[in-house]
Structure formats: C-alpha cells, structure tokens
C-alpha positions in Angstrom: 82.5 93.1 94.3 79.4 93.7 96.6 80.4 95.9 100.1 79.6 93.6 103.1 81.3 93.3 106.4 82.4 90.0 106.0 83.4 88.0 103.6 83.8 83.9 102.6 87.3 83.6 101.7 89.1 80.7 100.3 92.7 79.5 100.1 94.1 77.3 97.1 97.2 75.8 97.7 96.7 76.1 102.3 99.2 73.7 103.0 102.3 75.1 101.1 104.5 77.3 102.4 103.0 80.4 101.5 99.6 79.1 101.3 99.6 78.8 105.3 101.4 82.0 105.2 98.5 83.3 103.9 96.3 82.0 106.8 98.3 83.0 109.7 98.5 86.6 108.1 94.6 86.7 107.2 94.0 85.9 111.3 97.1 88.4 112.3 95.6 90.8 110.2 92.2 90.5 111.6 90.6 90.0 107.9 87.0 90.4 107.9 86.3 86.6 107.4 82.7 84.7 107.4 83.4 81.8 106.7 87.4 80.5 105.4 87.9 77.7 102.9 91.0 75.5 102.6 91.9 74.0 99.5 94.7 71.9 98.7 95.4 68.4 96.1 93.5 65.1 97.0 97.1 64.0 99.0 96.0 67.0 101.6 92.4 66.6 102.1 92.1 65.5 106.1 94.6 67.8 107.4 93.3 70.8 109.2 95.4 74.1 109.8 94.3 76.3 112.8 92.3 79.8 112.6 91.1 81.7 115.3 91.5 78.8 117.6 89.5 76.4 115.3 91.1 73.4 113.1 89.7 74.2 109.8 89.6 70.8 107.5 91.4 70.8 104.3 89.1 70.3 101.3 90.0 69.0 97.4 90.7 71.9 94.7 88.1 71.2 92.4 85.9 73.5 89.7 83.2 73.3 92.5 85.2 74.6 95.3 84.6 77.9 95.2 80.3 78.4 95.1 79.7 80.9 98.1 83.0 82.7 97.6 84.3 86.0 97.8 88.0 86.3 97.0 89.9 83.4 96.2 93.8 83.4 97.3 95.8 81.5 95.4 99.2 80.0 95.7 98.5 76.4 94.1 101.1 76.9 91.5 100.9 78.2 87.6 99.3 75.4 85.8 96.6 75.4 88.6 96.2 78.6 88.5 95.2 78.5 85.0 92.6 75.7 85.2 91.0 76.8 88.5 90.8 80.8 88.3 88.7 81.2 85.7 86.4 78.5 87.4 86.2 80.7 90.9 85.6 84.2 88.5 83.0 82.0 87.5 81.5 81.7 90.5 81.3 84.8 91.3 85.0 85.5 93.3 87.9 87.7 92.7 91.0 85.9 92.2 94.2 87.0 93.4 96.9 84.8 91.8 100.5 84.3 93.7 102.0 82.6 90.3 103.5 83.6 87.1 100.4 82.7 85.3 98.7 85.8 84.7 101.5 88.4 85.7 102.1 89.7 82.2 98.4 89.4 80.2 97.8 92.4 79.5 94.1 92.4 80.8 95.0 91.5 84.6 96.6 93.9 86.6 100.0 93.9 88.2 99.8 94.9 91.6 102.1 96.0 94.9 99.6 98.3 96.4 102.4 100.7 97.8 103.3 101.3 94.5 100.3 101.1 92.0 97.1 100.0 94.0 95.4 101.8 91.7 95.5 99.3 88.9 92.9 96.8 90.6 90.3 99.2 89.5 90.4 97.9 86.1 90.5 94.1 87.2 88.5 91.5 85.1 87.9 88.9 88.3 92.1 88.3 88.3 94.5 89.9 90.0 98.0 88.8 89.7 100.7 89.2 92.5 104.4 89.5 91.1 107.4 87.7 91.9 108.8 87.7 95.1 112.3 89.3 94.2 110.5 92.2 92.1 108.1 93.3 94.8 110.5 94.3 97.2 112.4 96.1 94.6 110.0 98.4 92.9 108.5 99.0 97.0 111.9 100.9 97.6 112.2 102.2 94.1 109.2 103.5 93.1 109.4 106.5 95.3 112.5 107.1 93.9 111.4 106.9 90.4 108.4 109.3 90.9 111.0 112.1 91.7 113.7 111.2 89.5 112.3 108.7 86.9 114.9 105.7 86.7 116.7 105.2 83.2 118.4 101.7 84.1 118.3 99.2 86.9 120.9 96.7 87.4 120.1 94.2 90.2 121.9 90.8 92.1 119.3 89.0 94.3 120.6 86.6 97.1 117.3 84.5 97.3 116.5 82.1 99.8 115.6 78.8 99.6 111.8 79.1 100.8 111.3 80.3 97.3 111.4 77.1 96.1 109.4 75.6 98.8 109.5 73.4 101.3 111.8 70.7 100.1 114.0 73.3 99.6 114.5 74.3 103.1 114.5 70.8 104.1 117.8 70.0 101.6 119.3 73.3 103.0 119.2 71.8 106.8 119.6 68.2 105.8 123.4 68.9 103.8 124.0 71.2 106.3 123.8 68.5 109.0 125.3 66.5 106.8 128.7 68.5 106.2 129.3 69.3 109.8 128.6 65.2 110.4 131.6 64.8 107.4 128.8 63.2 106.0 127.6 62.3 102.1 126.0 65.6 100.8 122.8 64.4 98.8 121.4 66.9 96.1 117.3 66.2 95.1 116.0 69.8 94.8 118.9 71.7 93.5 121.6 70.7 90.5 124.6 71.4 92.9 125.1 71.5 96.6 123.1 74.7 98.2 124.7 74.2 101.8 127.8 76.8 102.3 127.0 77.4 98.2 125.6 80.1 95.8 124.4 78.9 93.1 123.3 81.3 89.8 120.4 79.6 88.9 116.9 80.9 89.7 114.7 78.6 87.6 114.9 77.5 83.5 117.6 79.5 81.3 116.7 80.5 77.7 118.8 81.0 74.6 120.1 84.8 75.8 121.3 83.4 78.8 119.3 84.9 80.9 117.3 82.8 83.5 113.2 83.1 84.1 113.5 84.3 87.1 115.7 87.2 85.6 113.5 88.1 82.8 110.4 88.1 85.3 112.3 91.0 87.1 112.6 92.8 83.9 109.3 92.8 82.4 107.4 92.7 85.5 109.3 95.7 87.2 108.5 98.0 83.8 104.6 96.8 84.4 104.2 98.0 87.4 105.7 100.8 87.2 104.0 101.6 83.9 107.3 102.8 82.4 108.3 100.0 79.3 111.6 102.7 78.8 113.1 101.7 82.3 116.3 99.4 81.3 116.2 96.8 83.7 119.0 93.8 84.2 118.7 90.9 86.5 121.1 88.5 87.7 119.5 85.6 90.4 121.0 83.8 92.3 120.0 81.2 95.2 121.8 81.3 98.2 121.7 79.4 101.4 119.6 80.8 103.6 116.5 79.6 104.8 114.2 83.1 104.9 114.1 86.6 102.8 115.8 87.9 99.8 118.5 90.3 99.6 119.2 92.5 96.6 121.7 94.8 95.6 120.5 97.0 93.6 122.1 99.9 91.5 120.0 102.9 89.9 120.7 105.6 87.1 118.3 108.3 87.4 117.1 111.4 84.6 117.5 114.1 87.5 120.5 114.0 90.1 119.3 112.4 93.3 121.6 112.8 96.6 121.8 109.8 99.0 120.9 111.8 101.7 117.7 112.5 99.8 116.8 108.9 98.7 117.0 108.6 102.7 114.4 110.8 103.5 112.0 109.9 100.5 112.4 106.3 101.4 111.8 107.1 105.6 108.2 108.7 104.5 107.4 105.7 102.1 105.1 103.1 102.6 106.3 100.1 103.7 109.8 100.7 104.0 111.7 100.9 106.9 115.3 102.3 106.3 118.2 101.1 108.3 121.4 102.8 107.2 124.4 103.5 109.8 126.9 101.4 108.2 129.8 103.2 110.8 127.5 101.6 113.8 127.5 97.7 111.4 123.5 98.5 110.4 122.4 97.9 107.6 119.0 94.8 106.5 119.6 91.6 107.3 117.6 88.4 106.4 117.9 87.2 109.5 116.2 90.6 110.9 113.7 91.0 108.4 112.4 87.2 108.8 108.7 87.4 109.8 108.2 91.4 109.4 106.3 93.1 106.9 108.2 96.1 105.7 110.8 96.2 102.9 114.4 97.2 104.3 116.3 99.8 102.4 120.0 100.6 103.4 123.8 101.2 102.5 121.8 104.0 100.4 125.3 105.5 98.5 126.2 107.3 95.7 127.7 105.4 92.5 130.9 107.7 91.8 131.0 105.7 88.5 128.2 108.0 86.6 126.3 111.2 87.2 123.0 110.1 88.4 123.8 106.8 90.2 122.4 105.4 93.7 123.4 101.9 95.2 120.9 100.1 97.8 120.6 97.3 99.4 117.1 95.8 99.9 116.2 93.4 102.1 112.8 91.7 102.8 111.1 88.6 103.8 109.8 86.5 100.8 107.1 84.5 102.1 105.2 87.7 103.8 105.9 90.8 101.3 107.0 88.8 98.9 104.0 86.3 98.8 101.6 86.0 101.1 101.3 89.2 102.5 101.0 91.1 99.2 98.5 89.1 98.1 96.4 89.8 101.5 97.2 93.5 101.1 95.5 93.1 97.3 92.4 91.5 98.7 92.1 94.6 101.9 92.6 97.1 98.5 89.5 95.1 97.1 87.2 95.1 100.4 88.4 98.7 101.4 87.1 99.5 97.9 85.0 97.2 97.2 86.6 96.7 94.2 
C-alpha cells in the first residue's frame, strides 16, 4: 500500500453494531481519513451516521463500491465477506475482514497486533480479524507463552449478547422487562430464554459435540500464536449481559511460572491492564471494561491441581477489542507501515 497522509477509507456493514463501532473509533482515534465511505444492504441506503460533525450518507454494498479506496473495513458478515473482498482487492484496497470467512486460509494472515502484528507483512490484500472471544485471550496469554510456552488451555467464556447483534440485546431488555412485568417471555433470537439465563450454546454444534464458536477458539488461538502443539479446549456459553466477554481461563505451562510473576509480565504488556486485589473485591468486570480498549487480566492464581498451572480471569469489551477496535488497530499496523 502506497505511504500518504491520508487515506479514503470505507466501511461495509456501517450500520451494525460493530460496523458503527468501527466509525466512532476511526474519529476517536483520529485516523488519517480523506475521504470515509459507508456501505451497508439496499434496506440502509438513506441513513447517515455522524463523523467529525458531518452526517455521512449510507451507500449500497455493491462490486463498485470500493473504486478510490484504500482499506476496506469490513463487518458485513461471512457470506459477504466472501463475494465483496476479493472485489475491493481488486480495486486496489486492503481488506481487513471482521468475520470467520478468511480466519483459517492459510494465505491470509491472522492478526491481534499485540500479539503477532508482524504477520500482516505477508498479506495478499486480506487481512482477517479473529473472533471476539479468542482475541482477548491470546492478548493476556501470549506474554505468558513467550516465557513459558503453554502446553494446554482450557477455557469457559461468559459472552454477551452484542455478539450476536443487535436483536440480541434488544431480546435481552425486552424479556427482562417482561419478567419483572410477570409478563409472557418471547424467545425470537435465542432457542431458550436469555434473561436471568446461561445458555451453552455459542452458534451451530457438530458431531464431537463441540460448538463453532468453540472450535474457532481452538484453531484460531494455535494460528496466531504459531504454535499447532498448544492443546486448547473451549466451552461457550452466552450469558445475559448486554456488553464484554468474560473468560475463565486455565493454563499448563513447560517452565514453572509463579502468579506473582504472570503479574508483572502481564502489567508491562500491551494492552492489558491487570486488576487483581481480590481481598479489596477487584478483580474485571464487564460492566467496567464496557467502552475501554484494554484487555483485563485478574484473580491471576496458581492451580494447586498440577505443577505448572495458572488460573485468570479475562475480561474485555467485545465490540471494541473484540471487533471493531482490532480491526482499526490492523489498518494503523498497515498505514504506520505502509503495509
């Protein structure tokens, strides 16, 4: 991509949640935008979203959208993903892709820039950004693993409902409302009730049991971290809370690797923020980390169970880290670099 100062950006998928995630963190971030193009289905074109104290008009996703453009954000879903990227590499743009589409070719790179930025060197005009519930993960453990090497990960997510989208969060208040009314609880979204519920079931399940949202953690945590002898274990689950995902997440290391020490590695990495005085009730919390940026890391502990064992809990807002601002922190990568 060709150094300038600014650049002509354009955002598939603007009027989703995460797609006007994006554009509020693109002005908060001061990108170096010429010119910004919203794209969105045929149902959206005639809205406007506001940037930089303008209204700027939605526009139709099309194969034409993107002559003129630089980098191409997209959060317009997998299947769309797959018909329109290869049309904006076409004309010229970088993609960087916020669905499952291109996370595990081989060709495009993985990327959480705290952990392996250097992987966008080798990009083909795609970038993909992973899964919410793995980014936040491999941000606190991947300056773990470069001291220690992890053997085996075994992880419980408590997702909220923003990661299915908007309709989601609007079930969430609606049965809420609806319960403390002694009201009918209706269910459109989810299989089961989600209000004052968990429910273990993060997208499709295959044959193993295991769910896709489960196997994305597994294979997508061992790409990025470019290790494919990490054993990794996932179980999802959706909870009901409206913003950022909690994990519990348990490590077995090759070299012994004190709590006190996964402190201080974790209080010099990038993008974490650790906050770990249990005795004083702190500890991350989803409804503290809603709207930051950082990746909180606490109740850091020893597993007594095995010789090399840490426990964490990891907390972390999945519309910004987890989407939207990832996939801006790709495209500053690729215009610091001019990648």
């Amino acid at each position: 991509m060709q150094k300038k100062e600014r650049y002509n950006v354009a955002v598939a998928g603007a009027t989703g949640a995460v797609g006007r995630e994006m554009v509020s963190i693109l002005e908060e971030r001061n990108f170096p935008i010429e010119k910004l193009r919203l794209l969105a289905s045929s149902r959206s074109v005639g809205k406007t979203i506001p940037f930089r104290g303008e209204e700027i008009p939605v526009a139709e996703l099309t194969e034409n959208s993107f002559d003129g453009i630089d980098i191409a954000l997209f959060s317009a879903g997998g299947d769309l993903s797959r018909i329109f990227s290869p049309a904006a590499v076409k004309s010229g743009a970088v993609v960087v892709d916020n669905s499952s589409a291109y996370r595990m070719d081989p060709e495009v790179p993985l990327v959480v820039p705290e952990v392996n930025a250097s992987a966008l060197a080798c990009h083909k005009g795609i970038i993909a950004n992973p899964n919410c519930s793995t980014i936040q993960m491999v941000v606190a453990l991947k300056p773990i693993h470069d001291v220690a090497r992890i053997k085996r990960i075994v992880v419980s997510t408590y997702q909220a409902v923003s990661g299915t989208g908007k309709k989601a969060m609007d079930e969430l208040l609606d049965q809420t409302r609806a319960l403390l009314g002694f009201q009918e609880v209706r269910k459109k979204v989810y299989p089961h009730q989600i209000a004052f519920n968990c429910l273990p079931h993060i997208d499709v399940f295959f044959e193993n049991g295991y769910s896709r949202e489960e196997l994305k953690m597994v294979n997508e945590t061992r790409k990025i971290l470019e290790d494919d002898g990490i054993a990794v274990t996932a179980t999802t689950v959706r909870v009901p809370v409206f913003r950022c995902h909690s994990e519990a997440v348990n490590i077995e290391t090759e070299k012994k690797i004190t709590a006190d020490f996964a402190r201080e590695l974790l209080a010099y990495a990038e993008g974490v923020c650790v906050l770990d005085h249990p005795a004083e009730n702190v500890y991350p919390l989803a409804v503290d980390a809603t709207g930051k940026d950082e990746t909180f890391v606490g109740r850091i502990r020893e597993d007594e169970s095995i010789e090399n064992g840490l426990n964490l809990w990891v907390v972390a807002d999945n519309l910004r880290k987890g989407a939207a601002l990832n996939t801006i922190q790709i495209a500053e990568c690729l215009v610091r670099d001019a990648l």
